[in-house]
ROPAVEX-766542 format. One line per 10 residues: number of its first residue (from 1); their letters; for each residue y, x, z of C-alpha. Coordinates in nm, 3 decimals. Example, Ala and Ser with C-alpha at 12.3 -4.5 7.8 and 13.67 -1.06 7.14 Angstrom:
1) AS) -0.450:1.230:0.780 ~ -0.106:1.367:0.714
***
This chain:
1) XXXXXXXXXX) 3.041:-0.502:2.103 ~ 2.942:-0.794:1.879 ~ 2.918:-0.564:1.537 ~ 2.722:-0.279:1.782 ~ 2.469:-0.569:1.851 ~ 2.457:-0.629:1.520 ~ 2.420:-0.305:1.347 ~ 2.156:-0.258:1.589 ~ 1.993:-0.553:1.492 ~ 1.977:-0.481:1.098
11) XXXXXXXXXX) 1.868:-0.133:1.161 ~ 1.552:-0.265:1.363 ~ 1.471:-0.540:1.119 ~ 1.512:-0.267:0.797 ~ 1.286:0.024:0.950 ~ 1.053:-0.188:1.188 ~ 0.684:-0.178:0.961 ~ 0.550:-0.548:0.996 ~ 0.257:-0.597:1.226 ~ 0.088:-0.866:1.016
21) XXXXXXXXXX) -0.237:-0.826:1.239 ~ -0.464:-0.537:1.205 ~ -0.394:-0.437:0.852 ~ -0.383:-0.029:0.810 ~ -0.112:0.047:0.575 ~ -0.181:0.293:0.351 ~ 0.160:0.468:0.191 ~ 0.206:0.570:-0.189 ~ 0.588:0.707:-0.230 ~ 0.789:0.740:-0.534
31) XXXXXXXXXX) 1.167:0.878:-0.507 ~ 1.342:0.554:-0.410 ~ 1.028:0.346:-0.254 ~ 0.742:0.371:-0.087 ~ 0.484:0.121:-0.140 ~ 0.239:-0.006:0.162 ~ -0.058:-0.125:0.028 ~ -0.416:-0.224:0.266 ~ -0.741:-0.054:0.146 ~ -0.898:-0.257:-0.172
41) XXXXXXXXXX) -0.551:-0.346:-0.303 ~ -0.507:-0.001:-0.545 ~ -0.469:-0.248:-0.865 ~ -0.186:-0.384:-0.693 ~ -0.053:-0.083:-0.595 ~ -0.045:0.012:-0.970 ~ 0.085:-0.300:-1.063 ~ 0.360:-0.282:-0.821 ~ 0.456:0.074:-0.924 ~ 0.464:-0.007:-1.283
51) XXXXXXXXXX) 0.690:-0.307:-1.208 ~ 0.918:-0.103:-0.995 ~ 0.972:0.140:-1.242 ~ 1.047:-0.092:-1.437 ~ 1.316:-0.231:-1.287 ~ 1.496:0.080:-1.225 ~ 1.447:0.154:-1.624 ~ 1.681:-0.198:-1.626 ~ 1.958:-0.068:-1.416 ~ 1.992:0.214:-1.604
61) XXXXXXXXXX) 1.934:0.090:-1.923 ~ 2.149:-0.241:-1.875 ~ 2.404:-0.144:-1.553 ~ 2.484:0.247:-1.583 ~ 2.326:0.329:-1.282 ~ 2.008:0.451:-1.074 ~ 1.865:0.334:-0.748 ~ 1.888:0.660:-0.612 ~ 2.146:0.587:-0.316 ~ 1.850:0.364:-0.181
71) XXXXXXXXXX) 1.515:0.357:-0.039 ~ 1.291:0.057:-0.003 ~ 0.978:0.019:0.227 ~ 0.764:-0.267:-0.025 ~ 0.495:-0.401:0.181 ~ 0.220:-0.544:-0.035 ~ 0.062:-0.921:0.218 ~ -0.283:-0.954:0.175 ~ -0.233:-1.314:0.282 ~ 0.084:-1.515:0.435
81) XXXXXXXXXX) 0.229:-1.353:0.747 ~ 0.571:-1.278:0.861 ~ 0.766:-1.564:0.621 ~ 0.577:-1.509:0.346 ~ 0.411:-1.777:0.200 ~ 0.309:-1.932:-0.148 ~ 0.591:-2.084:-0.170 ~ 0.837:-1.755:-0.083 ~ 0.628:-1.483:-0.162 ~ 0.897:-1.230:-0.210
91) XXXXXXXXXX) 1.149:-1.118:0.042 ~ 1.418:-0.865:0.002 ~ 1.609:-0.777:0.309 ~ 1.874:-0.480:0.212 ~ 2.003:-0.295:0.338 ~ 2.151:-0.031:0.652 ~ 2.269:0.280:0.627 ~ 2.013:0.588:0.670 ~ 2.092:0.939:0.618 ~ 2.358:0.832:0.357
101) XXXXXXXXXX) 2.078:0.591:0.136 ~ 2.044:0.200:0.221 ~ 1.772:0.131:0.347 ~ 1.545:-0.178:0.331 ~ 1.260:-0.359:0.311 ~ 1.080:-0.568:0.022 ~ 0.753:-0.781:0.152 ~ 0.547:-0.939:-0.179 ~ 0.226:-1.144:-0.119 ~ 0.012:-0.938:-0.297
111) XXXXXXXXXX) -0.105:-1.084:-0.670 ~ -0.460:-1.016:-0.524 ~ -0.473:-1.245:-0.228 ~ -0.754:-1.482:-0.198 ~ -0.475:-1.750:-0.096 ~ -0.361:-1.765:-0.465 ~ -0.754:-1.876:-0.523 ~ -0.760:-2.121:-0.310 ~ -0.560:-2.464:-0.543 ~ -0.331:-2.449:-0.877
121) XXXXXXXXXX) -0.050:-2.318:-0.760 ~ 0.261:-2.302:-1.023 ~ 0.614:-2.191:-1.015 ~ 0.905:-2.386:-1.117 ~ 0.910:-2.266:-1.500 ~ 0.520:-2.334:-1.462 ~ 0.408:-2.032:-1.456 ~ 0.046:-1.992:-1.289 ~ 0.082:-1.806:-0.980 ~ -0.224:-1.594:-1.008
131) XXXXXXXXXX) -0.135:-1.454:-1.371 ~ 0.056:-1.106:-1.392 ~ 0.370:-1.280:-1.558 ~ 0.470:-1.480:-1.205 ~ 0.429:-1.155:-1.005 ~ 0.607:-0.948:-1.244 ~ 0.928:-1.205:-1.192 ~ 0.919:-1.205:-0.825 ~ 0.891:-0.811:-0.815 ~ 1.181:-0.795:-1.077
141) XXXXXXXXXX) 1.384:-1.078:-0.930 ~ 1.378:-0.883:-0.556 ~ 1.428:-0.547:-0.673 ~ 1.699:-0.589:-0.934 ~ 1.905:-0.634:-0.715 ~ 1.974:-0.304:-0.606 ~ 2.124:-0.236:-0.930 ~ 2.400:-0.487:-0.919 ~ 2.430:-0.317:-0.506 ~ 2.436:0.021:-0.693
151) XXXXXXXXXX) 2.731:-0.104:-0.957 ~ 2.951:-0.241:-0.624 ~ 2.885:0.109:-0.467 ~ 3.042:0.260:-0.759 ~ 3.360:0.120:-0.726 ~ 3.650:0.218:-0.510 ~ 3.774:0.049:-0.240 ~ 4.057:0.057:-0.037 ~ 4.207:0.370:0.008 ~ 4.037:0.519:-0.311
161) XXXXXXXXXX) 3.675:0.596:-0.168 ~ 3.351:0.404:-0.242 ~ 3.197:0.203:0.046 ~ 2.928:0.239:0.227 ~ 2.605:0.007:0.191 ~ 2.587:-0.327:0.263 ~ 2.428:-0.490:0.566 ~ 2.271:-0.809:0.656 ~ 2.024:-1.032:0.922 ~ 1.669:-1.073:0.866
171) XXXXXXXXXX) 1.765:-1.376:0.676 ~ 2.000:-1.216:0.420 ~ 1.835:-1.166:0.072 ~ 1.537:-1.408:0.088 ~ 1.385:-1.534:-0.255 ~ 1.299:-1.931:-0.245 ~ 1.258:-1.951:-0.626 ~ 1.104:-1.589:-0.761 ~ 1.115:-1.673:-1.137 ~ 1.518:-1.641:-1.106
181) XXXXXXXXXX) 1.753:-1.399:-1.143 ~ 2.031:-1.373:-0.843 ~ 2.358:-1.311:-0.947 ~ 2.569:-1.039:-0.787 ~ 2.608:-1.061:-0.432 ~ 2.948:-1.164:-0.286 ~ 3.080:-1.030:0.072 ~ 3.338:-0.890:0.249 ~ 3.474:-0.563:0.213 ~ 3.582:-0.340:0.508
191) XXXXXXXXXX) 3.794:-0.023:0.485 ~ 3.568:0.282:0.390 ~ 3.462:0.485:0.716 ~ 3.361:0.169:0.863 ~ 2.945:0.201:1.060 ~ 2.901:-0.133:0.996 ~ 2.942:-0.121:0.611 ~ 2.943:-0.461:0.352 ~ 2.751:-0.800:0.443 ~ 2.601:-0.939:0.161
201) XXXXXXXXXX) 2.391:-1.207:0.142 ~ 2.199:-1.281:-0.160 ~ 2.122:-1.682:-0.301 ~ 1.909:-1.728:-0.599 ~ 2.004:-1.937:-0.876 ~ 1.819:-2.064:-1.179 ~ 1.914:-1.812:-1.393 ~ 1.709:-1.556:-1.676 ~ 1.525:-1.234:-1.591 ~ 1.668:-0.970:-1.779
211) XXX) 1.525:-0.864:-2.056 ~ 1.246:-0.646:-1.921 ~ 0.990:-0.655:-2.183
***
């Protein structure tokens, strides 16, 4: 009953479309993503894309593999709302299992909100937070991620078959330092056929983007 409750609550928190007020979402959708954007935000929308598709060039590139057993929901703040702040302004919470993808959800406070206007506002390498370099990292920092999910998937488990995505609370995979790197996610592995999949929870560390340029 416990892992029922569970797997009910990941599934709500991965699909559910964040209220944050009255914004309209409007939806642009590439093959693994679909980016929610408000109305006057389209430079950030292309930003976003550009970054994205970046980041799957690096798991291919550097890790053999494609984000193509995923798909994220990115949801682009125009200001602070539902844990994201100036101080977290990327969130990745991944993933459940959805017609045989993971499924999740990656919230970024836009690189156009006013809020970044409003004092000097660095990261912890000093980066300004209104400049395309700090946004870039916290894009690439969240998303990444799937790659080293995508490199786990790969591998058997018991019994010879690959698992089945990992799962987590709305606190699992939450980015308190966006110009880091987190390493590969550690868990638990159940036997393959199990509905409730892997746990992983991701921690940053102070590590090095990949070499993204």
């Amino acid at each position: 009953m416990m892992f029922v409750r569970a797997a009910l609550l990941i599934g709500l928190c991965a699909f559910a479309k964040p209220s944050h007020g009255q914004v309209q979402w409007i939806e642009s959708k590439a093959p693994n993503y679909t980016v929610f954007y408000p109305a006057g935000f389209e430079s950030d929308l292309e930003f976003t894309r550009r970054w994205m598709d970046n980041a799957e060039r690096v798991m291919k590139e550097k890790y053999g593999v494609t984000a193509q057993g995923y798909l994220m929901s990115v949801y682009l703040y125009p200001e602070p709302a539902d844990d994201i702040t100036l101080t977290q302004s990327g969130q990745n919470v991944c993933c459940t299992s959805r017609n045989g993808r993971g499924v999740g959800t990656l919230k970024l406070l836009s690189r156009s909100a006013v809020v970044w206007k409003s004092g000097n506002f660095k990261s912890s390498l000093g980066l300004p937070k209104t400049g395309d370099d700090y946004h870039a990292k916290v894009l690439m920092s969240e998303y990444i991620p799937i790659g080293h999910y995508a490199v786990q998937d790969s591998r058997p488990t018991e019994g010879g078959s690959t698992t089945t995505h990992r799962t987590g609370s709305c606190k699992d995979c939450r980015s308190t330092t966006p110009s880091c790197t987190p390493p590969t996610a550690t868990g638990s592995r159940r036997r393959a056929g199990s509905s409730i999949g892997r746990r992983r929870t991701r921690r940053h560390t102070r590590a090095a983007l990949p070499d993204f340029e």
